[in-house]
C-alpha positions as CSV (number, residue, x, y, z in Angstrom):
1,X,-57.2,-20.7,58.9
2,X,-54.6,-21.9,61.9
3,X,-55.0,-24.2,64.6
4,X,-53.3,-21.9,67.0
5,X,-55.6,-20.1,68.8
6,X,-52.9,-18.2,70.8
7,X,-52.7,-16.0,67.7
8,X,-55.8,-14.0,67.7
9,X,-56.2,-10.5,68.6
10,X,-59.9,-10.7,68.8
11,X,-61.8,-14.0,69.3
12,X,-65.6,-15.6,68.6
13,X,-66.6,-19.2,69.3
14,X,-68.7,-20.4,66.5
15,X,-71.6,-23.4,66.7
16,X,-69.6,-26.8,66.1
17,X,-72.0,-27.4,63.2
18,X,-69.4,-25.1,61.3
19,X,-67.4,-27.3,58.4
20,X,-64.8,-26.2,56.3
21,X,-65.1,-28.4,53.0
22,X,-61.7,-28.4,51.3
23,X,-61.6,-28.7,47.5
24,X,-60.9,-32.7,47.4
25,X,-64.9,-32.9,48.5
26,X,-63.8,-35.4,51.3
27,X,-61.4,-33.3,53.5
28,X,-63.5,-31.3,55.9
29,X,-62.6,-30.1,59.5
30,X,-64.7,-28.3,62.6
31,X,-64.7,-24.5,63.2
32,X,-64.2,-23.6,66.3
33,X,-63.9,-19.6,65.8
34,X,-62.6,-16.9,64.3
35,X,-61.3,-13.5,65.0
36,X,-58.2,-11.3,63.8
37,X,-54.5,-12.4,63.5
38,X,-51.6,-9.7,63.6
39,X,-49.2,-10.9,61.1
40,X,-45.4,-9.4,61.6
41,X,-43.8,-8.8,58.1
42,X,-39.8,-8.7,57.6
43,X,-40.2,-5.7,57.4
44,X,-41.4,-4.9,60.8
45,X,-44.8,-3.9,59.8
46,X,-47.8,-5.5,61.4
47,X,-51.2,-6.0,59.2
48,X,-54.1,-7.8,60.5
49,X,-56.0,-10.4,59.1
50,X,-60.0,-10.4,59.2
51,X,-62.2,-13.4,59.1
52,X,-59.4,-16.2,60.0
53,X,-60.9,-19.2,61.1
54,X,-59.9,-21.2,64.0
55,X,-59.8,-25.3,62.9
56,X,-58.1,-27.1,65.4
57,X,-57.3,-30.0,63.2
58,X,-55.3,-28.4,60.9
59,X,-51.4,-29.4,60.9
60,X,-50.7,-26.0,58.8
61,X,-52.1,-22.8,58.1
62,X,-54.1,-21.1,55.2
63,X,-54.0,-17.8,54.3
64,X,-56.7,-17.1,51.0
65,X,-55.1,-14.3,48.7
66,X,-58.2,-12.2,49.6
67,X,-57.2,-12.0,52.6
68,X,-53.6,-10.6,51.5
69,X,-55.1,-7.8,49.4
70,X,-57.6,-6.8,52.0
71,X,-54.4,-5.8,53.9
72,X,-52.9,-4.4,51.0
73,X,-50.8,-6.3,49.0
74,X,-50.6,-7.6,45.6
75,X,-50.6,-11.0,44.9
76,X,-48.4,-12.1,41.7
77,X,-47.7,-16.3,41.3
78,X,-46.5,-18.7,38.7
79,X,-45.6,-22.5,39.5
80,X,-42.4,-21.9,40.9
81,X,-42.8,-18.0,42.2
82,X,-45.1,-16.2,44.3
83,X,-44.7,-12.6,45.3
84,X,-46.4,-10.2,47.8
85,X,-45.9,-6.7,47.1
86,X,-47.2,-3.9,49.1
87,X,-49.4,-1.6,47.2
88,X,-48.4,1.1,49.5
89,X,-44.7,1.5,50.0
90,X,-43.5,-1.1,47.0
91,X,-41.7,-3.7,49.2
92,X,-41.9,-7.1,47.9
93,X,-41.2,-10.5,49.4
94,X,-41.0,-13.8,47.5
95,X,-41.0,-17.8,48.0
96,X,-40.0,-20.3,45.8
């Protein structure tokens, strides 16, 4: 999910009945499209990301793991660690 709709390769409005519910049960935001985001990797690659959904009144973005290994790359975490390796070539980046 981003609020920047500047991003998308490919675009569709949606109703403004669509809600996001987030997992607090009281945080829940309008969705105003979706479409596919190219994402540039440090490595110069570019995947694209299906099914993101445009919410204007986010102040940050959300990117589901499913998403991730749709593109493909495994997703390996911890509580201090999370690492995205490429199931294709075995490059790996990582964020503390």
């Amino acid at each position: 999910m981003t609020s920047h709709h500047a991003w998308f390769i490919t675009y569709k409005p949606l109703d403004l009945r669509d809600i996001i519910y987030f997992g607090d049960n009281y945080s829940h935001y309008q969705i105003h499209g979706k479409g596919k985001v190219a994402i540039c990797l440090t490595t110069n690659d570019v995947k694209i990301i299906q099914e993101v959904y445009h919410v204007l009144a986010l102040f940050y973005n959300v990117l589901f793991i499913r998403q991730i290994v749709v593109v493909g790359y495994m997703v390996t975490s911890s509580k201090q660690l999370v690492i995205l390796e490429s199931v294709e070539d075995g490059c790996s980046y990582s964020k503390r």
